[in-house]
N, C-alpha and C positions, 0 to 999 in steps of 0.2 A: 504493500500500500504506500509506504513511505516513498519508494519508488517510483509508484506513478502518479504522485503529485509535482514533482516536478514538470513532469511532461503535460500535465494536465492545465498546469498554470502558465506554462506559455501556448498550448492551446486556446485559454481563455484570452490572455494577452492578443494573441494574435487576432482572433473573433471581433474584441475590441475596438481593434485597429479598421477592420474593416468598414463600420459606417462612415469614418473620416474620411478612407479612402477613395470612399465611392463616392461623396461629398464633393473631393477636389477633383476626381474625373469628371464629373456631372459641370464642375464648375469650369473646368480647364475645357470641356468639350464643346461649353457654351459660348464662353470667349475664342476657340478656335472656331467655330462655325460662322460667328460674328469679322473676324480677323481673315478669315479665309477667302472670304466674302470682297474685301477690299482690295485695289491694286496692289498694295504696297504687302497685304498678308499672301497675295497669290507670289508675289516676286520673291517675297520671302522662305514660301515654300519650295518655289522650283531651287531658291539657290540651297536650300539645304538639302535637297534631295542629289543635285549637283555635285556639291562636293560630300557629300555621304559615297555617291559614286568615286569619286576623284579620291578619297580618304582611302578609300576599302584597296584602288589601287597602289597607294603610294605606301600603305599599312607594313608591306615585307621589308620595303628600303630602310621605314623607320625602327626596325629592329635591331640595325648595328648602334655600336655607340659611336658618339659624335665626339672628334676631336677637339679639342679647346685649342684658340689659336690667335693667343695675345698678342697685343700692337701696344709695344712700348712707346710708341708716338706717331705722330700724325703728321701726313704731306698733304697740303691743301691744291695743288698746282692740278693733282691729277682727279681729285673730285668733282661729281655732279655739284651747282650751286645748292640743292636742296641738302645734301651732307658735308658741302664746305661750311656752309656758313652756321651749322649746327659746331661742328668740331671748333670755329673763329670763336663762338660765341661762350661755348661751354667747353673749354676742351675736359673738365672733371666731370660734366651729365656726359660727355659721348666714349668717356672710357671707363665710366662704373661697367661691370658686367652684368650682365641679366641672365637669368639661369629661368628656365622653361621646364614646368613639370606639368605631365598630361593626368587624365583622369584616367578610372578606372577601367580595365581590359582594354588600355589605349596602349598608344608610344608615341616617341618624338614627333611623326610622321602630321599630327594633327596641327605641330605649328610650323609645317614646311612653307607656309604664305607670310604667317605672322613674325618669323625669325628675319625672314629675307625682307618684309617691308624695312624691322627695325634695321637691321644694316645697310639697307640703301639711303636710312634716314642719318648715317654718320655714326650708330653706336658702335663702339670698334671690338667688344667679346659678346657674344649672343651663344648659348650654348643649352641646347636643347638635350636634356637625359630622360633615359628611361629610367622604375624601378620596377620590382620583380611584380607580373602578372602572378603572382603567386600572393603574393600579400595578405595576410588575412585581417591583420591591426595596423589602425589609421598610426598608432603611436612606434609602432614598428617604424614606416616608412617616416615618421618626420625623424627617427636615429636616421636612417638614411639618406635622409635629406640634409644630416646635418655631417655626414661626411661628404658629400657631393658639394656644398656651399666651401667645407676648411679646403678642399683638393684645387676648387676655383679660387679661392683667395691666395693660394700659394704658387698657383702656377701664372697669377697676374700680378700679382703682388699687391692687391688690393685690399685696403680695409674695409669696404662694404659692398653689397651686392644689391641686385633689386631680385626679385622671383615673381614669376609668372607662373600663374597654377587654373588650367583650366578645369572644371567642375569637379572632383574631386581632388586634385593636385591644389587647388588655393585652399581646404581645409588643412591638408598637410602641412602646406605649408605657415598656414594660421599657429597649429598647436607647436611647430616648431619656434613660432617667434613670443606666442603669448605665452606656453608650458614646457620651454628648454633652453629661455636666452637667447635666444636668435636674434633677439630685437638689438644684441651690442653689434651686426655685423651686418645686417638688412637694412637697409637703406626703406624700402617700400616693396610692398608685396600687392599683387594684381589678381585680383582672383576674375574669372570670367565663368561667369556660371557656376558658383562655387554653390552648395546646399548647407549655408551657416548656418542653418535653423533647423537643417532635415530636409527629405523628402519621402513624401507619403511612398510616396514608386517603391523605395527602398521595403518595404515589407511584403513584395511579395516575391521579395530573393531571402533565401535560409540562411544565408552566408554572415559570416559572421562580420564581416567589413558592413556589409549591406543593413547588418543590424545597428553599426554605429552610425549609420545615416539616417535612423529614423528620428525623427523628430521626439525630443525629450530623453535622446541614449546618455548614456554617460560620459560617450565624450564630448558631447556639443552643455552636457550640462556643466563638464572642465571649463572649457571655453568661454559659458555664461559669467563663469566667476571675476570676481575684479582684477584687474590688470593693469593698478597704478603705475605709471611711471613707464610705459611701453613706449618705447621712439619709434618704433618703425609705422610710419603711416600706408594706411590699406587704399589703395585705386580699385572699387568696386562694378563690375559692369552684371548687369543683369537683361534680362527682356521677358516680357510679358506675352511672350509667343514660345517660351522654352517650354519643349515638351517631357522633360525628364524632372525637371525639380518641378514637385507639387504640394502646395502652394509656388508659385514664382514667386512670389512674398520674399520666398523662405531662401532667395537668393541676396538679400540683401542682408545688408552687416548691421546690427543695430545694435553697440554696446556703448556704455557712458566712457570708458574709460579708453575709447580706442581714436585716431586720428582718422576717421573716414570721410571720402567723398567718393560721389557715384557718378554712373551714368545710366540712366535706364532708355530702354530699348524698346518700340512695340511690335517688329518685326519681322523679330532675326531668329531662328532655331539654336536650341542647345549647341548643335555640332559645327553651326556657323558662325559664331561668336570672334574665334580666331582669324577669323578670315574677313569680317565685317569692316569697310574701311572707316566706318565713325568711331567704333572701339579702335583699330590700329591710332587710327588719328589723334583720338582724345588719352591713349596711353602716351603716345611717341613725345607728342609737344607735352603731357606734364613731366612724365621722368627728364625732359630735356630743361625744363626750366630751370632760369640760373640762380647759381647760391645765395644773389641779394635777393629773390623771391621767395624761397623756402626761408630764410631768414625773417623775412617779414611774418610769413607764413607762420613761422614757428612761433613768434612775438604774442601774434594774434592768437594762438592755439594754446598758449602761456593765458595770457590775460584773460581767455576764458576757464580756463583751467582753475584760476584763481574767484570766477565768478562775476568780472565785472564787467563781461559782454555777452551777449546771449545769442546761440547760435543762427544763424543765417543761410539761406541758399542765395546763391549766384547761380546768374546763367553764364555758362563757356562757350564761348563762340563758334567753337566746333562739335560741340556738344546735339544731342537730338532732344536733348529737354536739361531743365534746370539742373546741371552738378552742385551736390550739397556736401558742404564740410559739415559733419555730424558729427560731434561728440551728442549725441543723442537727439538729436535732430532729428523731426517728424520730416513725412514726403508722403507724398499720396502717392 
């Protein structure tokens, strides 16, 4: 008997789960039907059908690993004006490194668009890894993430990085910077499609990865915790057409203690994100902004900190709708 009450109570657990589940399909199926409906949700679907094709082909190539292939410094004579005048202007934004981790039963291959925009934009190491399709804990892979960021630091000789993590690689990479110190070497972390909150989807895989993605696990309830004193600021992109994180909501980052700003999306599918040129666009020009900016930035991010400005949204001019600095900032 004692026996099969275990089994019995994640049977119920699970039961549980299902009215919600069927809730955000019912609701996710309502706003795709609505979305689908429009130019801009029909365009959206062919491109991620597109490169779902184009993905599936490129999937074997992105199974070797990628050599790191640092640039002690920079000759402008021979560059595009659109990466000369990045490198003139920041030459310390175009030679942080950027380190690219994919989501779950992926690999490199998903940012073979989005690694090659940022290099043609002037950033001089862009280095896209895999880790093991085996994986079973989220807590596993950010240890391994956090050999992959010391191996990049050494072999540039740089003291901070930026990381890009599309939809399960930006929670990775979250618990590595909020529950293992990462934040003294991470400069900014990017999550595209990331499921900060969970996703219902998640429970109707057994796996036990699958299990920390449901919304209210133990490790997103880690992550809920406070996180005074965290430097590295989150670049969040989400969309309201993704069909893998349910709620979409549950793509956005909402903690008091964290340096966020966003960009939300109404268009663009889960596995299109990397490839979206308003996300390329509105990542490339903020990682590229220069140090009197993030200075100011960080002034402001102080002074609220302290209570005596309240937060704000701006709109980004490159932006598809208002980008919000939240330290706990409402958005609809």
């Amino acid at each position: 008997m004692a026996t099969a009450l275990p089994g019995w109570r994640r049977l119920r657990a699970a039961a549980a789960g299902v009215p919600s589940l069927a809730l955000d399909l019912g609701q996710a199926a309502g706003y795709a039907l609505r979305t689908f409906t429009s130019p801009a949700g029909l365009r959206g679907l062919a491109v991620e059908w597109a490169w779902l094709t184009a993905h599936v082909a490129l999937y074997p190539v992105g199974l070797a690993e990628e050599t790191v292939r640092p640039h002690g410094h920079y000759r402008t004579d021979s560059l595009p004006p659109v990466k000369r005048s990045l490198v003139v202007a920041d030459p310390a934004a175009a030679g942080t490194p950027i380190l690219l981790i994919h989501g779950i039963m992926d690999n490199r291959s998903v940012f073979t668009v989005f690694a090659h925009e940022l290099r043609r934009r002037g950033f001089g190491v862009v280095n896209a890894i895999n880790y093991s399709l085996l994986t079973g804990d989220l807590r596993s892979a950010a240890h391994e993430l956090h050999g992959h960021v010391e191996r990049l630091r050494e072999v540039t000789g740089s003291e901070k990085v930026h990381i890009v993590g599309h939809s399960l690689g930006g929670v990775i990479a979250r618990y590595y910077v909020q529950r293992m110190g990462g934040d003294a070497v991470v400069d900014t972390v990017v999550t595209l499609g990331s499921p900060h909150s969970g996703s219902n989807l998640a429970r109707l895989a057994p796996t036990a990865l699958c299990r920390q993605l449901r919304p209210g696990s133990d490790v997103l309830r880690e992550l809920a915790e406070p996180a005074p004193g965290c430097r590295t600021r989150f670049l969040v992109v989400w969309s309201r057409m993704d069909e893998i994180i349910l709620p979409q909501r549950n793509s956005r980052l909402r903690h008091p203690d964290l340096d966020v700003q966003e960009l939300g999306l109404d268009d663009v599918g889960h596995l299109s994100l990397p490839i979206d040129r308003r996300t390329v666009h509105w990542v490339a020009s903020t990682l590229a902004r220069g140090e009197q900016e993030r200075r100011e930035h960080d002034r402001v991010r102080d002074r609220r900190l302290r209570g005596s400005l309240r937060p704000a949204g701006r709109r980004d001019p490159g932006s598809a709708e208002a980008v919000t600095d939240q330290r706990g900032a409402p958005a609809s």
